[in-house]
Structures are given as structure tokens and as C-alpha cells.
TORPA-383721 format. One line per 10 residues: number of its first residue (from 1); their letters; for each residue z negated, x, y negated of C-alpha. Coordinates in steps of 0.2 Angstrom, whole numbers. Each point is the difference from the previous one (the first is absolute). Layout:
<pamis>
NUM	a	Z:X:Y | ...
</pamis>
This chain:
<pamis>
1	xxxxxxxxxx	8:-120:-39 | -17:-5:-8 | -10:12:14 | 12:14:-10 | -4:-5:-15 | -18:1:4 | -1:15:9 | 9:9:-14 | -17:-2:-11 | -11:6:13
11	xxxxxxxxxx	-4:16:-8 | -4:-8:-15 | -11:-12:8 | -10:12:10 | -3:9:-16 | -5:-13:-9 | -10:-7:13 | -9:20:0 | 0:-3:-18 | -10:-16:-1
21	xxxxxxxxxx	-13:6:14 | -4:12:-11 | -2:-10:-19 | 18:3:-7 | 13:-12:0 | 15:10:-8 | 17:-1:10 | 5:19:-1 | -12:12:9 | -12:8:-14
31	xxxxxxxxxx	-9:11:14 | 7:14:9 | -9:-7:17 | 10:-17:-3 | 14:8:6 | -9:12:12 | -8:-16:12 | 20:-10:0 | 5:17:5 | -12:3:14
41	xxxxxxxxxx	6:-16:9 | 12:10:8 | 19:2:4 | -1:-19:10 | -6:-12:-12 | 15:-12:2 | 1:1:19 | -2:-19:5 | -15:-6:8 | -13:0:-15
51	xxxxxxxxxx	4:-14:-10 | -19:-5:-7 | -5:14:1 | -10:5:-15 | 6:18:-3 | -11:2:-15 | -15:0:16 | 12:12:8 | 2:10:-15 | -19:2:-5
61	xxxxxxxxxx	-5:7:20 | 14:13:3 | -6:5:-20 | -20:0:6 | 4:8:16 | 9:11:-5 | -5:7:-18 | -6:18:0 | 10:6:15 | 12:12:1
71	xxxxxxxxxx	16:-14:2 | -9:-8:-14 | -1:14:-14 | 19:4:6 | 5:-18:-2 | -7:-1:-16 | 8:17:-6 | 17:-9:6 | -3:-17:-10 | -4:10:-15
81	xxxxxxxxxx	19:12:-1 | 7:-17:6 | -7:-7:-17 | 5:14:-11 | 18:-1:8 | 0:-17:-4 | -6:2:-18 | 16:13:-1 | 11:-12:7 | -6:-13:-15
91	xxxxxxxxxx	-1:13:-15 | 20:4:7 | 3:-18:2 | -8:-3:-20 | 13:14:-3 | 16:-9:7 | -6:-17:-9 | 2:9:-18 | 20:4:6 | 14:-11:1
101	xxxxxxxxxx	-1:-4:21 | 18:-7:1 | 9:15:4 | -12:0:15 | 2:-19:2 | 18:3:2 | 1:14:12 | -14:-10:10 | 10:-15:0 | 17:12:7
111	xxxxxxxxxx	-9:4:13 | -7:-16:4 | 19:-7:0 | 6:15:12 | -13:-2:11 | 1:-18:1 | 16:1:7 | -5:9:15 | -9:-16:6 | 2:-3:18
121	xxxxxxxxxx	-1:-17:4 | 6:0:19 | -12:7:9 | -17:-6:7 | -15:13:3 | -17:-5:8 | -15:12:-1 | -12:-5:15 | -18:5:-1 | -13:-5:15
131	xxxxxxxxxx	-15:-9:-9 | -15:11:3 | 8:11:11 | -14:12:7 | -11:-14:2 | 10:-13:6 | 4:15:15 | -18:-1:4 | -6:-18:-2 | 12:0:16
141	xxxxxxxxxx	-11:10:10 | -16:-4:-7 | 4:-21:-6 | -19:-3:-4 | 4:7:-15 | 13:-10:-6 | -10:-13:-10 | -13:15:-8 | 3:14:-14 | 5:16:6
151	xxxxxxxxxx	11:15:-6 | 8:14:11 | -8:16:-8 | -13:9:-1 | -4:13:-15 | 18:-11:-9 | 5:-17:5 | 16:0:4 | 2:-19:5 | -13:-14:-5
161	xxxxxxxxxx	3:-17:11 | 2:-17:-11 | -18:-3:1 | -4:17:-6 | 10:-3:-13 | -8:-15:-7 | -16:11:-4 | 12:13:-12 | 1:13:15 | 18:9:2
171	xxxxxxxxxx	10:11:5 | -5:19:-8 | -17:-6:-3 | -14:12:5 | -10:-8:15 | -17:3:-8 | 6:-12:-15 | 5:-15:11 | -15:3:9 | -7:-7:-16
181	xxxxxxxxxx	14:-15:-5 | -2:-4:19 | -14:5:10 | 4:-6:16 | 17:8:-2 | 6:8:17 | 9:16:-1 | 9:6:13 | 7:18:3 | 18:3:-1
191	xxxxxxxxxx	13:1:17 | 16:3:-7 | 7:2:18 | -3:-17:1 | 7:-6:-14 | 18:10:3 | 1:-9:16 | -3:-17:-8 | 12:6:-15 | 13:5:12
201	xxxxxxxxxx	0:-16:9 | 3:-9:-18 | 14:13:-2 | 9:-6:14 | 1:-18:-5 | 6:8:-17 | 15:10:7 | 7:-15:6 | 4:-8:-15 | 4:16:-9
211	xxxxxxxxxx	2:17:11 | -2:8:-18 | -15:-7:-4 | -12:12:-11 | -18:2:5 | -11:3:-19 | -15:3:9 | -7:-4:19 | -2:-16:-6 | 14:-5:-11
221	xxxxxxxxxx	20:-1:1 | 14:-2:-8 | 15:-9:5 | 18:-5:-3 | 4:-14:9 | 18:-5:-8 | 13:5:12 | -13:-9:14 | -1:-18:-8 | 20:3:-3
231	xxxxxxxxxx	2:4:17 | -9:-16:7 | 3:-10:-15 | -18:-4:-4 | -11:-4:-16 | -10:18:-5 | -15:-13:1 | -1:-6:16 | 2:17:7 | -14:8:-7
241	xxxxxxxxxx	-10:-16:4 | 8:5:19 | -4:20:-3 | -18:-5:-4 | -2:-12:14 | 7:11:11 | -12:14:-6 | -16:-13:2 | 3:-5:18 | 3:18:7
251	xxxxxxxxxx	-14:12:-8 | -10:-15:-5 | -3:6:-18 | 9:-8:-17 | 11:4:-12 | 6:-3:-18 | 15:4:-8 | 10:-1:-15 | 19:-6:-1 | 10:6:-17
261	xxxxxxxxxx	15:9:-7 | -6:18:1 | -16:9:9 | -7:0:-18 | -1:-19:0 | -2:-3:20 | -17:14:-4 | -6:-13:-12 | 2:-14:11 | -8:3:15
271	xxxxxxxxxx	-15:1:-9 | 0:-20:-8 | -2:-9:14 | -13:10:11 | -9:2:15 | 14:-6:11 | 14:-6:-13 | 17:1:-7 | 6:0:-17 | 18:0:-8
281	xxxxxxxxxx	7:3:-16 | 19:-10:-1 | 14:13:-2 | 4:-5:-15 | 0:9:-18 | -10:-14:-9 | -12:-2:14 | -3:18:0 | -2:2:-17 | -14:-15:0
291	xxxxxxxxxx	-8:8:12 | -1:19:-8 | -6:-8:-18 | -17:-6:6 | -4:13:14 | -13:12:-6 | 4:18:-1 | -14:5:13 | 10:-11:14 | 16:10:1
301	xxxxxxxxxx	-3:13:12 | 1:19:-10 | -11:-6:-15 | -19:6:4 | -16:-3:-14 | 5:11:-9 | 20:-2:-4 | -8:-19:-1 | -13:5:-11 | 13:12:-11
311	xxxxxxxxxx	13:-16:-1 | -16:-14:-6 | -3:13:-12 | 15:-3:-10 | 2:-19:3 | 8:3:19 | -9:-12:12 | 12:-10:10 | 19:5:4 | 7:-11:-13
321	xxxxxxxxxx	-9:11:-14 | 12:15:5 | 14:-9:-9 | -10:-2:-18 | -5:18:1 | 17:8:6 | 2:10:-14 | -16:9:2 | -2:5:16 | 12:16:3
331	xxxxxxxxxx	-8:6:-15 | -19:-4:7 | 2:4:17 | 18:9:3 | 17:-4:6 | -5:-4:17 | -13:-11:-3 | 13:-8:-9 | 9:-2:13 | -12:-7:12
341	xxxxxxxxxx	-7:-12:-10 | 16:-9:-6 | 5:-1:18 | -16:-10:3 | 2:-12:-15 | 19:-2:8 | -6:0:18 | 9:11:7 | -2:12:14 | 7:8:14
351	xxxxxxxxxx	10:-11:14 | 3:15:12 | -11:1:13 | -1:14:13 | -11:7:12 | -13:14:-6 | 9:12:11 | 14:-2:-8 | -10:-1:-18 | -4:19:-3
361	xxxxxxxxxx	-2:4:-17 | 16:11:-4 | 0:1:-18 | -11:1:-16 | 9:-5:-17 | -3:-5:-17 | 11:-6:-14 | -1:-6:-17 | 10:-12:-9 | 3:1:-18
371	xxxxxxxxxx	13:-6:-16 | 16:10:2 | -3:19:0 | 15:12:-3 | -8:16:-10 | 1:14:14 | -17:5:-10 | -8:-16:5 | 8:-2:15 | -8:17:6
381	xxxxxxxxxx	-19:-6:-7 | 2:-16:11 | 6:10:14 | -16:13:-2 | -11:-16:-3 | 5:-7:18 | -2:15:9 | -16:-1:-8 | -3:-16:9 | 6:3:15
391	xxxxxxxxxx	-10:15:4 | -15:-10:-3 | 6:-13:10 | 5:14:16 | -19:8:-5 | -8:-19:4 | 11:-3:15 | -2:19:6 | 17:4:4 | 16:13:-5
401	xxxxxxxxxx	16:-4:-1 | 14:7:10 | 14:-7:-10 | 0:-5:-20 | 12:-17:-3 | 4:-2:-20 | 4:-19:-5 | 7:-6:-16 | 5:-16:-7 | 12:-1:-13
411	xxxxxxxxxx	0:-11:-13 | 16:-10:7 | -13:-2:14 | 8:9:13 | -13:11:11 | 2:16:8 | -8:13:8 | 2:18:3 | -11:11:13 | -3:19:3
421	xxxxxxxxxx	-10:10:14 | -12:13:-8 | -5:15:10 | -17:-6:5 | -9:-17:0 | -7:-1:-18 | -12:-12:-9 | -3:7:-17 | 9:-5:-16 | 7:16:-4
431	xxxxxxxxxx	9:2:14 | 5:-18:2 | 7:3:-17 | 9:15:1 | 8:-6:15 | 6:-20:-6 | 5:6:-16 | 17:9:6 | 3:-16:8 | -3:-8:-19
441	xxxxxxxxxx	12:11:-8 | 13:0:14 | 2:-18:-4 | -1:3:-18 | 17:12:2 | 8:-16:12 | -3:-13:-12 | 2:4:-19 | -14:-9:-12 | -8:-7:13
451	xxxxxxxxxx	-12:-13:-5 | -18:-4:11 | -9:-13:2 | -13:4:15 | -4:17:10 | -7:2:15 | -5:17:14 | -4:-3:19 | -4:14:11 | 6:-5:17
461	xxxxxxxxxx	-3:6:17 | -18:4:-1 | -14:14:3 | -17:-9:3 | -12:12:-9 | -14:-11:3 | -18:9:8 | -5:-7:15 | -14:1:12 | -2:0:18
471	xxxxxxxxxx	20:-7:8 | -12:-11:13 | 13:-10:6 | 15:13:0 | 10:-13:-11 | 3:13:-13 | 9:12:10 | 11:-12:8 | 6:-5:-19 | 4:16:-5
481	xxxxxxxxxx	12:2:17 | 9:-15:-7 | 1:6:-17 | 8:16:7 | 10:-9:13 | 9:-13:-14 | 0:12:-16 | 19:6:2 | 6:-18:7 | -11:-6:-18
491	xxxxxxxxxx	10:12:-8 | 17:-8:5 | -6:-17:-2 | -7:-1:-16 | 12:-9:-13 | -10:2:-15 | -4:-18:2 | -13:-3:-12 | -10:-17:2 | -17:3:-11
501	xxxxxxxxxx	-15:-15:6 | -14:7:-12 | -10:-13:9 | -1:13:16 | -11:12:-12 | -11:-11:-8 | -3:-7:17 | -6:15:6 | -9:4:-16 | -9:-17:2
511	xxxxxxxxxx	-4:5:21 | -6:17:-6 | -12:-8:-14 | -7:-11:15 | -2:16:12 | -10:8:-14 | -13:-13:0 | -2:-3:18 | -3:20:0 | -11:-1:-14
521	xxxxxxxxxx	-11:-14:7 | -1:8:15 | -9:13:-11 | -12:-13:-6 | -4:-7:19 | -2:20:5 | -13:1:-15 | -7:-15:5 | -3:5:18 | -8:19:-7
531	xxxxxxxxxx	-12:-9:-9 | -6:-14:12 | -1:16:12 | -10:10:-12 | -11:-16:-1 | -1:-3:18 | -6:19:1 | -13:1:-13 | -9:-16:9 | -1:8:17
541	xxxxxxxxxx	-8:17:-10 | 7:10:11 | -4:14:-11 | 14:10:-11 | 16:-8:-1 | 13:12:11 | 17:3:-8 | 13:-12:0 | 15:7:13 | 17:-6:0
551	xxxxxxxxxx	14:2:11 | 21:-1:-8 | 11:-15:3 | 13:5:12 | 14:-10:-10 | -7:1:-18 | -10:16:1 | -12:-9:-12 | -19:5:5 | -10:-15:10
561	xxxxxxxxxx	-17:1:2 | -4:4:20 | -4:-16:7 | 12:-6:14 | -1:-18:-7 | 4:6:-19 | 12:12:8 | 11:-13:8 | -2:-13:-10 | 8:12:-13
571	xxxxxxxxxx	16:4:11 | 1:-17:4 | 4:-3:-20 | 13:15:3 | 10:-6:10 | 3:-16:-10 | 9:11:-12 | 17:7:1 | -2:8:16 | -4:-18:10
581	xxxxxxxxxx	18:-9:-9 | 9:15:5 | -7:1:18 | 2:-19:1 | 20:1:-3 | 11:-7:15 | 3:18:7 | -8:4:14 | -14:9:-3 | -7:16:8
591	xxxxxxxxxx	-12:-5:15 | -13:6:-7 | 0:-10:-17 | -7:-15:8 | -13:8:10 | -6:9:-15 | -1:-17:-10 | -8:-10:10 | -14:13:5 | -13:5:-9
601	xxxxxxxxxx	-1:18:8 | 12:14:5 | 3:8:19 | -14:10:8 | -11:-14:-6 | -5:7:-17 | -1:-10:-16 | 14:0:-12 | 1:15:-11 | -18:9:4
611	xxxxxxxxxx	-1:18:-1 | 1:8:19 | -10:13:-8 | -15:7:-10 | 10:10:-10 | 14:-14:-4 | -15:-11:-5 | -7:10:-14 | 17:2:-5 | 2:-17:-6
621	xxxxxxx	-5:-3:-18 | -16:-5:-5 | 5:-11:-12 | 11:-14:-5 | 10:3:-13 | 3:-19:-6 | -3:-1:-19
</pamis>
């Protein structure tokens, strides 16, 4: 538990460590760039592999390299609303500390009491995650290169080897910078064809212990292996020893995993013991409980740098801190961080596991809890307030909802749930309003002086609004024949079950945050590429420089400069998004997806996406429109 303990205080020591280098010795940052270089370590500062590492080095190149660019200058604006949330955040906390907090103690500690009762002890979840995956996949084609640094990436690293590691390089670091941690780094282009094959020869092994298993990524799963170690009467221990055995000796590349309660914990786990490790937390309250109060705040997967940075701000560093600041945190950060957080100091987390088929999003919802409500006045503020909520929560997510679900809990406890079909899909407050609040006063009529103690809205069967570019693997089309296909049987089958894991959407936030950056570094390396190429072309003197041309992403429709390397290098990055975990489901996939992954050009022999004409070419914009 010390390595917890330790980690915890990494922020702290990497800014006082920046602090010292430069003549100052005080613990909290007094300079806005103290901040700034912690922040520009990136999204994957506690991935295992750099212990040693001096990340104060780290900290001072990625700030050198990058200062006065464009990622840079953004970064900083970033750093700077953080800080002035953050002082908000304290001049509201000052407010609270001048109030008597036991009322909020008290509701706290209610919920707290109702949640712990929805512990599950009985189940056991592993989260599997192949150690290093891209670059395990190709020291097996290329094993000269298993005991030197490289990274799989070019313009964005997306997997840095152990050694690599060692030297501060990882993974959604620009390739220019580890260049100067590492210089003899090896970066090799990305081959995601090869890398679903490999994946899809680990899924196999999975399916065996759980035909349910749920792939997180191309790399990562979860499982529930409970009815299998029933069923043959086996320790959860040894199986997973078996599982990764079995794993090793037919694709030849390892894997760690994590053994707990819940996904949240068996997350958490597969981390402590890696490259090629297990780790397990006991199903038992006390051990889990032990286990939550020393973990930092950063290791629990849905907490990014800057929740992290937001929660140290008030005295939140480790998961054991929630419980002393229970009373402030709906007020600081809302309901549902609430909610999240006092699941992770409990340690709880989902146990359902299911394939991501079968994991469609099918609902958006937000709900408030509160000390018993029974004045139809306020009852109607909250009711606007949550609508409120929800349509910016359907305006993040970009979807309508078909059907509006109303849930109550009364203060007797007793939960229940009303829903009405509005004319059209709708997504703004007024009309999420105007049609949950009949259902409000219908269940006002049925139960006289009805008394409230939380409020909730869902809009069910789903519109996706989102804007999306090019439909390159034909994935979207196929979705929305499903969604048609199963929207009257969804219909019929829906119960009004209403099971809330706040984790799902901080998780998603925390992905999102991490997608951000490996875009916005990929800014940075394009920068960094213009300028060495602007270099390159004032030494030759080839007289005036000639106007920069681009050409459109076929899948982001971002403008790239038009270079085939750039070019490709660029889609490659692409598809590591969303459209790569969708195509890499268990379906079967449309003949041409593989084809088109594992090429680097289209039929007919052309290069991917360059205009087929003149006039299509000066077309394209002229200039990026990063900022």
C-alpha cells in the first residue's frame, strides 16, 4: 500500500521538484507555469513502466519544446480557466466553512448508508489488459527489438515498449519529444490490421472463460468468471493464472490482470502488478475498504488531471479523503459527482458484465437527491432544474430522446417511475419540461402530500445527433438498421428498470479528456513537421517558399498537409479512435474493412483520400483551422 501512498503525492513532488529547480521552495504552486509543466505530462503519467523516472526532466523538455506553439499557447489558456475554476470552487468552499455542514453531513451519510447496502460481495470480475499491446504485436515480427526503446507511432505515440519507458516516453506523447528523452527511440508506423488479428486471437481464449466477456478497448477486457469457477469448482485465482498462461503460449504475448468485487476494482488491479501480472483485492468489505482509503484519486479509471487537480484543490488526494469532505462535494461539484465519488471511497462498481453489442447506450438520465421535498412549488423548480441538466447532458452525448421516463423517491423510500412518448425526439429543457411535468402532477393527484426525497429524468430510446464525417467502414449504417429493427421490441421490453453507475459517465469523460490531448499533440507534432519543413526548404534556397497544400482526412475531415507519409500517418491515428473499437467488435465485419486497415492506399492504386482532380484539389482548404 506504501507505492499508493507514494504515488498519491506525485503531483506535489513534481511541483515542488519544478519549484526548486527554479530557486523557490514553497509547497503550493506560486507560478501559473508550476501547474502548466505537471499538466503537460499528459493523460498517462501513472501508466506502469517509469518508475525512476525523473518527470521533473520530462516536465522541463515537453515545456522547452513546446513553448510558443500553437498546442502550447492553447494549453496554457486551458491551465489558466482551470485555475480560475478552481479559485471558484475555494471562494464557494470558504462560503460552506462559515455555515453549519451537518445538515449536509447528514444527507451525505444517508446516502452513504443506502448505498452501502447495495454491495455485492458474490461475484468476481477480472479486467485483462495485454502489456504493451501494439508493440508486443510487433517485437513478434521484428524480435531485434525486444531489448531496445521503441514506440508504435509516428506524429503520437500510441505504445512505448518497457525500455522506452524507462527514458519518460509514452503513450500520447509527440514523437519529436521522445526523440529528445530517447534518441535512439525507434518509432514504428501503426498496422491496426494487425493488431485486430492478434486481439481477436486473445478474444477467443477469453470467451472461454466468460462468452459475455466485455472488450474496453482492442487491448483490454472485462470479465465475469463466477458461474465458470462454480461450474468447475475452481479458486478465481488459479484460473486467471490458467487464462494468462493460456494466452502466453498461443499468441505469444503477456498479459496482466486484476481480480476484485466489481469492474471498478478489477480496473484498479490489473495495473499493480504489471508487465505480465495479477493482482487481487479479497471480496471482503474491510479489505476493500483498506484498499480504497490509500489509493490515489488519479488511479481510479474516470478521474483525469483535471477532476484530480479540482479534488487536491480542496484536501481530496487519495479515495479515503472523499469520506472527510462528504459534505462538500454535491455542493462543489454536483450530485453526480457525488455520487461517483462515494462509490469509489465504498468501492463499488458494477458486477454486470455484457458484450459491447449488447452494451448500446439506451438512455441518458440525471437525478438529484435532496432532504424531503413536498411544496408543489419546489417540487416544480427541481423538476425545471433536472431538465435543465439533462439537456446538457443529451447536448454532450449528442442525442434526442424518443421516450421521457419520470422517477421519484419517496421519503418512505419507495421508488417509482412514470414515462411518456412526446411527439418527436427532443433534447431541450423546455420541452423535457413541459412533457415530465404531467407525469409530476399525475402522481401528485394519486398520492395526496406526497413527500420527495430524490428526482430523476431519462430520455430513453435514442436519436444520435452527433456530426460525423466520412462512414468509412459502413458501421454506422448498420447500427441505425438495428436501432430501427429492435425500437418496437425496446418498446415492450422496457420495465422502467432503473439501475444509475455514475461511474459509466465520468469514465467516458476521463476517455474523452485523454482523446483531447492525443489530438491536440497531434497538432503540436504537425507544427513540428511544418517547421522542420520550412527549415529544410530555406537551406536548399530553392528560391520563394510555394504555398503550403493540404488535402481532407477521409474520416475526420480535418485538413493534413499533402504529404503521403503525414497523410497516412494521420489516418493511421484515426482509426485508433471510435471507429477502430467498433470495427473491432466480434461481428463480422464487412470485407472490405480489413482490406482498408491494413493498406495504406485505396482500389485503382491511388493514395488515400487524394483529390482525383485539379478542381477538387483547390477545393480543399488552405488552412488549418487548429487554434
Amino acid at each position: 500500500m506504501g507505492t499508493d501512498d507514494e504515488a498519491a503525492q506525485e503531483e506535489k513532488r513534481v511541483i515542488e521538484a519544478i519549484q526548486t529547480s527554479e530557486g523557490r521552495t514553497e509547497t503550493a504552486p506560486d507560478n501559473e507555469h508550476d501547474t502548466l509543466k505537471y499538466h503537460l505530462l499528459g493523460p498517462s503519467l501513472t501508466k506502469s513502466g517509469q518508475d525512476g523516472v525523473d518527470q521533473t526532466k520530462v516536465s522541463e523538455i515537453i515545456y522547452n519544446a513546446s513553448k510558443g506553439s500553437k498546442y502550447f499557447n492553447n494549453e496554457e489558456v486551458k491551465d489558466k480557466n482551470l485555475t480560475q475554476k478552481i479559485e471558484r470552487i475555494l471562494a464557494r468552499k470558504r462560503q460552506l466553512d462559515r455555515l453549519d455542514m451537518s445538515s449536509h453531513i447528514r444527507r451525505a451519510d444517508e446516502q452513504i448508508a443506502e448505498l452501502e447496502l447495495s454491495r455485492d460481495l458474490t461475484q468476481t470480475v477480472v479486467h485483462v489488459d495485454c502489456d504493451a499491446f501494439y508493440a508486443a504485436v510487433e517485437e513478434l515480427d521484428r524480435p531485434e527489438l525486444k531489448d531496445v526503446p521503441f514506440a508504435v507511432g509516428k506524429g503520437v505515440l500510441t505504445t512505448c515498449n518497457y525500455h522506452a519507458r524507462r527514458f519518460g516516453c509514452r503513450s500520447g506523447m509527440a514523437g519529436f519529444i521522445a526523440m529528445r528523452l530517447c534518441p535512439e527511440l525507434i518509432c514504428l508506423p501503426l498496422n491496426f490490421g494487425k493488431y485486430t488479428t492478434k486481439a481477436n486471437e486473445v478474444r477467443t481464449i477469453l470467451a472461454q472463460y466468460d462468452p459475455k466477456y466485455q472488450p474496453a478497448s482492442l487491448d483490454e477486457a472485462y470479465l465475469n468468471i463466477t458461474a465458470y469457477c462454480s461450474e468447475h469448482d475452481r479458486d478465481p485465482w488459479e484460473v486467471v493464472e490458467e487464462m494468462r498462461t493460456q494466452i502466453h503460449e498461443n499468441t505469444r504475448i503477456t498479459v496482466s490482470a486484476g481480480l476484485g468485487a466489481n469492474a471498478t476494482i478489477a480496473k484498479i488491479c490489473s495495473n499493480k502488478n504489471k508487465p505480465n501480472g495479477q493482482f487481487k483485492v479479497p471480496n471482503d468489505r474491510v479489505a476493500i475498504m483498506d484498499f480504497m482509503r490509500v489509493l490515489p484519486t488519479r488511479k481510479v479509471n474516470g478521474i483525469g488531471r483535471v477532476f484530480e487537480r479540482e479534488l487536491g484543490a480542496i484536501g481530496v488526494s487519495t479515495c479515503g479523503d472523499i469520506y472527510e469532505y462528504r459534505g462538500y462535494l454535491s455542493s462543489l461539484f454536483g450530485d453526480k459527482a457525488f455520487q461517483f465519488l462515494v462509490r469509489i471511497h465504498l468501492g463499488l462498481g458494477r458486477t454486470k458484465i455484457q458484450p459491447a453489442e449488447d452494451h448500446e447506450r439506451k438512455s441518458v438520465g440525471t437525478e438529484s437527491t435532496f432532504g424531503d421535498m413536498s411544496e408543489p412549488e419546489e417540487l416544480r423548480k427541481k423538476l425545471r432544474h433536472i431538465a435543465e441538466e439533462l439537456e446538457g447532458d443529451l447536448a454532450r452525448t449528442g442525442f434526442k430522446g424518443r421516450t421521457l421516463c419520470l422517477k421519484v423517491k419517496l421519503h418512505t423510500y419507495e421508488v417509482l417511475t412514470r414515462q411518456a412518448a412526446p411527439p418527436g425526439a427532443i433534447n431541450k429543457a423546455d420541452d423535457l419540461y413541459k412533457f415530465s411535468l404531467p407525469m409530476l402532477c399525475k402522481l401528485e393527484k394519486e398520492i395526496p402530500g406526497m413527500r420527495l426525497r430524490l428526482m430523476g429524468l431519462r430520455a430513453t430510446h435514442l436519436v444520435d445527433t452527433k456530426k460525423t464525417g466520412i462512414d468509412f467502414f459502413g458501421l454506422r449504417k448498420i447500427a441505425a438498421n438495428k436501432q430501427t429493427e429492435s425500437y418496437e421490441k425496446r418498446m415492450v421490453e422496457d420495465d422502467g428498470e432503473w439501475e444509475v453507475w455514475p461511474e459509466a459517465e465520468f469514465e467516458e469523460a476521463a476517455r474523452q479528456e485523454r482523446q483531447d490531448d492525443m489530438n491536440e499533440v497531434l497538432v503540436l507534432s504537425q507544427e513540428q513537421e511544418e517547421d522542420d519543413s520550412c527549415q529544410k526548404d530555406t537551406e536548399k534556397e530553392e528560391g520563394a517558399p510555394r504555398e503550403v497544400q493540404y488535402w481532407a482526412c477521409p474520416i475526420c475531415a480535418t485538413p493534413q498537409e499533402a504529404s503521403d507519409a503525414t497523410f497516412n500517418a494521420h489516418i493511421d491515428f484515426c482509426l485508433s479512435k471510435q471507429t477502430i473499437r467498433d470495427a473491432a467488435k466480434e461481428a463480422t465485419p464487412e470485407p472490405r474493412t480489413d482490406k482498408m486497415m491494413g493498406s495504406s492506399k485505396t482500389t485503382r492504386g491511388r493514395k488515400r483520400g487524394r483529390p482525383t482532380t485539379e478542381a477538387e484539389h483547390l477545393g480543399r482548404p488552405k488552412k488549418a483551422f487548429f487554434s
